[in-house]
C-alpha positions in Angstrom: -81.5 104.3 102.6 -79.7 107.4 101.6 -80.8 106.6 97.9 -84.1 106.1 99.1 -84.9 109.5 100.9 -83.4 111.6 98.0 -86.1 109.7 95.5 -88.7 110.6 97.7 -87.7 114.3 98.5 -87.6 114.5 94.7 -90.9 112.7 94.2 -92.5 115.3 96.6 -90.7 118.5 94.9 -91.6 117.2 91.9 -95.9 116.5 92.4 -96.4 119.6 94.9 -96.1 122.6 92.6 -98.8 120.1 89.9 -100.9 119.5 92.4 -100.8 123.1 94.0 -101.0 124.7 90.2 -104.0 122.5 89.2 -105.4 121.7 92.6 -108.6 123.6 93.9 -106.2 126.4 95.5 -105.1 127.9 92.5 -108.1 126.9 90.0 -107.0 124.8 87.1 -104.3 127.1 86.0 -103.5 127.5 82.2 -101.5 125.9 79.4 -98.7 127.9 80.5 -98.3 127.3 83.6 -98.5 123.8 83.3 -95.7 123.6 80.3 -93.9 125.3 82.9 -94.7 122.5 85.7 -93.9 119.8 83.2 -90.4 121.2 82.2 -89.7 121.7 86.2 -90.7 118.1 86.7 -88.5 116.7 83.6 -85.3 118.7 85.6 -86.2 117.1 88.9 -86.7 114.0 87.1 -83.1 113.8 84.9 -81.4 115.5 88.9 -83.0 112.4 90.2 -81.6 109.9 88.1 -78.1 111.9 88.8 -78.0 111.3 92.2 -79.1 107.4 92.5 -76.5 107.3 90.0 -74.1 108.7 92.1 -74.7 107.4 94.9 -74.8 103.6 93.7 -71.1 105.0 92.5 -70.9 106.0 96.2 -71.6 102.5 97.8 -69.8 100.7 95.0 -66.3 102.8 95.6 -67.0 102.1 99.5 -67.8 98.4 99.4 -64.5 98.0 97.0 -62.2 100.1 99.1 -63.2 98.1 102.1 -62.4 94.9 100.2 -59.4 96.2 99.1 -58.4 96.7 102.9 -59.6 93.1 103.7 -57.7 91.7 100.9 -54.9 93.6 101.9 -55.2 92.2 105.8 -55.5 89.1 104.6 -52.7 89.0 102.2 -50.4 89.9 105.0 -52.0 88.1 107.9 -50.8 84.9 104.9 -47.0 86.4 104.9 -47.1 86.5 108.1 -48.1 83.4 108.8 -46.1 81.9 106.6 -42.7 83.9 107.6 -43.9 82.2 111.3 -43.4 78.7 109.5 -39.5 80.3 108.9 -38.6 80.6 113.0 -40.7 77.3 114.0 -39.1 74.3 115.0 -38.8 71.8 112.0 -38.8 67.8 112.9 -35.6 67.3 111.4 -34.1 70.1 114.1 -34.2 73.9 114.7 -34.9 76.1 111.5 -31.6 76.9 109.9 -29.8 80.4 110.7 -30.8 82.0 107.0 -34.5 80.7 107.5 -34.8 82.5 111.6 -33.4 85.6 109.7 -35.8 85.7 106.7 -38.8 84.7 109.0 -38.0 87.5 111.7 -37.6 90.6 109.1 -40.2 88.9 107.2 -42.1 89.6 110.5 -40.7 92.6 111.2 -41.3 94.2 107.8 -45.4 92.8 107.5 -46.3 95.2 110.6 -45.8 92.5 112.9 -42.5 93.8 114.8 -43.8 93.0 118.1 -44.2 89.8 117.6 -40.9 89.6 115.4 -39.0 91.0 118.6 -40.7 88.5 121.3 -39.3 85.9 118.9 -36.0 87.3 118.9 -35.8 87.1 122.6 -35.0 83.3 122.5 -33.1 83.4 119.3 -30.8 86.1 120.2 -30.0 85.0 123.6 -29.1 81.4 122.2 -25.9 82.7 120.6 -25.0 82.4 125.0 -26.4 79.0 124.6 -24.6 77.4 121.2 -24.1 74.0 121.4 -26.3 72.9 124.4 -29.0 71.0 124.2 -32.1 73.2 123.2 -35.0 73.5 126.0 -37.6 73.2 123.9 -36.3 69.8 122.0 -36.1 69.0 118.2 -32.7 69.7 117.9 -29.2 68.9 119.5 -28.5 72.7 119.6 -30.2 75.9 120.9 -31.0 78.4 117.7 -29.7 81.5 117.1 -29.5 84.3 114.6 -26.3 87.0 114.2 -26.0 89.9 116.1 -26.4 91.7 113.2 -30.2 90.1 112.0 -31.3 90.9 115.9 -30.4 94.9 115.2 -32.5 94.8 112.3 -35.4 93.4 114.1 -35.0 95.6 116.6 -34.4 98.6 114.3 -37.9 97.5 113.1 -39.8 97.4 116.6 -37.8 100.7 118.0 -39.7 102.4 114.2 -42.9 100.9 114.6 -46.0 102.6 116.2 -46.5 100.0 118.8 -45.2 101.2 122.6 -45.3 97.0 123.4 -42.9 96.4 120.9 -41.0 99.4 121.1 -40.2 98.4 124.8 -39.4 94.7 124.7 -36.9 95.8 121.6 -34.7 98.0 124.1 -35.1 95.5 126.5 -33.7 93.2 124.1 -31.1 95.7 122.9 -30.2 96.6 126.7 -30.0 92.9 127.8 -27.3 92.0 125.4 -25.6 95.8 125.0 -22.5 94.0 126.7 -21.9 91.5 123.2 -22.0 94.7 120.7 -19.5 96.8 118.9 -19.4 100.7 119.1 -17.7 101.2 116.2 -19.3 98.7 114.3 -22.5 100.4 112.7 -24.5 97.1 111.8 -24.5 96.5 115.9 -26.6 99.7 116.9 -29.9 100.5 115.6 -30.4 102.9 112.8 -33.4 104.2 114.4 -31.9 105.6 117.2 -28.5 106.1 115.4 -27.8 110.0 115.2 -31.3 110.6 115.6 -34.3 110.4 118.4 -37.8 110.1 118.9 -39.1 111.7 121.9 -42.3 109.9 122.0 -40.6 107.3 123.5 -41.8 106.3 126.5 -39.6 106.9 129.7 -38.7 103.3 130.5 -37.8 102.8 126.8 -35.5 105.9 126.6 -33.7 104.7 129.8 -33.1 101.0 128.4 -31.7 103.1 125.0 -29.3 105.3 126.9 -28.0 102.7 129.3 -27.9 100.0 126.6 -25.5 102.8 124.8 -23.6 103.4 127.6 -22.9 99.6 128.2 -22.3 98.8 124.6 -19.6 101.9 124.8 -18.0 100.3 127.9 -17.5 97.1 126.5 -16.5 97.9 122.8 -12.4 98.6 123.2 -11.6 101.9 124.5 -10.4 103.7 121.2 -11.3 107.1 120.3 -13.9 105.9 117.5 -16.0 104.9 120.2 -15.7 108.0 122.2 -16.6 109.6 119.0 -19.7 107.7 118.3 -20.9 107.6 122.1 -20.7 111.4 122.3 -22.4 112.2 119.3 -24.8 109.6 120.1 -25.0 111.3 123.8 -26.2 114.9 121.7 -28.2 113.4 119.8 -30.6 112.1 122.0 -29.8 115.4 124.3 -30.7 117.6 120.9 -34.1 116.1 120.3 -35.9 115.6 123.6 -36.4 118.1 125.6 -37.9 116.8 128.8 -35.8 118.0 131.7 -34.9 114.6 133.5 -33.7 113.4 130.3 -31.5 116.6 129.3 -30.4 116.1 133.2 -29.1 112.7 132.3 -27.6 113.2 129.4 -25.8 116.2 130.2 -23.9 114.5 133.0 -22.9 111.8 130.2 -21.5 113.9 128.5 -19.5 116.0 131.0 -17.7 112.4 132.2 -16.1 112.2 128.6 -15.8 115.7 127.2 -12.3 116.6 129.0 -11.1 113.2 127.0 -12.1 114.7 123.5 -10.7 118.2 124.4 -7.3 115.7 125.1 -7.9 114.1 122.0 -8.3 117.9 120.1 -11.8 116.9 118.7 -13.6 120.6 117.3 -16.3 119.0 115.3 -18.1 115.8 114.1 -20.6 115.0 111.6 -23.9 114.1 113.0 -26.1 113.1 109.7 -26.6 116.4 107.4 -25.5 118.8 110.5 -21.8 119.2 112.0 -21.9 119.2 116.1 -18.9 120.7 117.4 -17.1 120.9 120.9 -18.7 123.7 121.7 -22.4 122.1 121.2 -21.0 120.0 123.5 -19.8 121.8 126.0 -23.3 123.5 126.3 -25.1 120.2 126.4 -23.0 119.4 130.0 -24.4 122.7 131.7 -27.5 120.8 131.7 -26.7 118.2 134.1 -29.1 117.8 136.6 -29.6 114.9 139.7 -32.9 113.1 139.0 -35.5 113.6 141.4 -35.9 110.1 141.8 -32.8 108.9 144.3 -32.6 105.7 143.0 -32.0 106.7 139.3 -29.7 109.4 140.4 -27.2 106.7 142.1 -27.6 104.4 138.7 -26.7 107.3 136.8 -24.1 108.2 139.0 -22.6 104.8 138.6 -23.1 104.5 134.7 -21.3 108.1 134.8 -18.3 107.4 136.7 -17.5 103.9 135.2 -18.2 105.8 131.5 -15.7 108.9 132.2 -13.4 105.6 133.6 -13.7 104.2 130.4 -13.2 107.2 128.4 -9.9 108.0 130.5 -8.5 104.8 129.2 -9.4 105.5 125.3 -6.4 105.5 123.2 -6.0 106.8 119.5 -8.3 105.0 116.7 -6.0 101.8 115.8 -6.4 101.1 111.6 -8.8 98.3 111.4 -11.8 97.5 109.8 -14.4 100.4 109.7 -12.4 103.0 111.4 -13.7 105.3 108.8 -17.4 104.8 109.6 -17.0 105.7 113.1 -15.9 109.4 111.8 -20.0 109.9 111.1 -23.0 108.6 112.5 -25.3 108.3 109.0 -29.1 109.5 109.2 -31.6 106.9 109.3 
């Protein structure tokens, strides 16, 4: 259509100054003027041909790009579909442990994290289940996948763009905080690991921040895990700046700072920056009761049994990845 209308715009630029010069208006003009009609038609003419040309280039570059898309859709609607084949329940039994994992990241990885993380809600949970007979039948066992595939997964929803999957991820994470390590980094999400997104929305950030706190509380009360909790704790107080959750987060952290001014902790490293006590110490002046009464007796609760649990930490024992807990990496 576009093509169309330039053609004839040209078509009437190009006959209205012959038909004005040799038209009963102006007489029948001379040889002159009409050489100079002529070479004014030829440039309207050779313009013409330049811009049906260009915009047949136009269409062409439009109609590839959106098959390119389609392809591209298509191509990973395919991988998806057949990383789905992965997690489903073969006739010979449940899909092996390696197969759940490659089929959830596979998932997770092909823009499909929420429906990578709804799958993980079974899967995960079965570790509880191992060795019973699976619900669901075609096997003599309930499947599972390690602790440490279901972080990824859900390192993959808490980084995607959907708020769905975002959600059911921390209330994954929340539901099964109790079963992970503090001071093991493959059990907490790099996502939220040293770093924040504030755009989370409210119920996420409160499964986050309480799934931290229980993980914390049930990882063994050494002072890697006060470490990581309270640099953790800054973290999230650092980057969001809405009041309720500075509140929060600020009483957190006054429950286990007089512990690591016991344990003579100045400084830590929180990705390329160093926070130190005294970053710290300022965070606690923020504590605030929430509004809401309810959340402010939960968070009263999680406070008390966290500064509990922080009383109790003794010095960092020599085992495996003590040295990790000294930093919490960027993502």
């Amino acid at each position: 259509m576009l093509i169309l209308l330039s053609c004839l715009s040209l078509l009437i630029a190009a006959v209205l100054p012959a038909v004005l010069l040799r038209g009963p208006l102006l007489g029948t003009g001379d040889s002159a003027q009409l050489a100079a009609v002529l070479t004014y038609i030829g440039v309207l003419v050779t313009a013409s041909v330049s811009l049906v040309g260009y915009g047949i280039n136009l269409q062409t570059e439009q109609r590839l790009g959106k098959q390119q898309q389609e392809d591209q859709r298509q191509l990973r609607l395919d991988a998806a579909m057949r990383a789905g084949q992965l997690v489903s329940t073969r006739d010979s039994g449940p899909a092996p442990p390696a197969a759940l994992a490659s089929g959830l990241l596979a998932l997770a990885r092909l823009d499909h994290a929420e429906l990578a993380v709804v799958l993980l809600v079974d899967l995960w949970s079965g570790e509880q289940n191992a060795g019973q007979p699976d619900p669901r039948g075609g096997g003599e066992s309930w499947p599972k996948v390690s602790t440490e595939t279901a972080i990824l997964v859900i390192d993959a929803a808490l980084g995607s763009t959907s708020s769905s999957a975002r959600l059911v991820a921390a209330e994954l994470l929340c539901r099964n905080a109790t079963r992970l390590d503090a001071c093991q980094s493959l059990h907490w999400p790099s996502a939220v690991d040293g770093c924040w997104d504030a755009t989370f929305s409210p119920r996420t950030k409160l499964l986050i921040v309480e799934a931290l706190l229980r993980m914390t509380m049930a990882s063994p009360a050494e002072e890697g895990a006060l470490r990581s909790v309270a640099v953790r704790l800054y973290g999230i107080w650092n980057e969001d700046r809405t009041p309720e959750v500075r509140g929060c987060i600020g009483k957190f952290i006054g429950k286990i700072i007089d512990r690591l001014h016991d344990f003579g902790v100045k400084q830590f490293v929180h990705g390329p920056k160093m926070v130190t006590i005294q970053k710290l110490q300022a965070a606690t002046m923020s504590a605030a009761v929430n509004p809401d009464d309810y959340l402010a007796k939960l968070s009263d609760d999680l406070g008390d049994a966290l500064g509990q649990w922080a009383a109790s930490c003794r010095t960092q024992p020599a085992r495996p990845g003590t040295l990790a807990t000294a930093a919490i990496l960027p993502r």
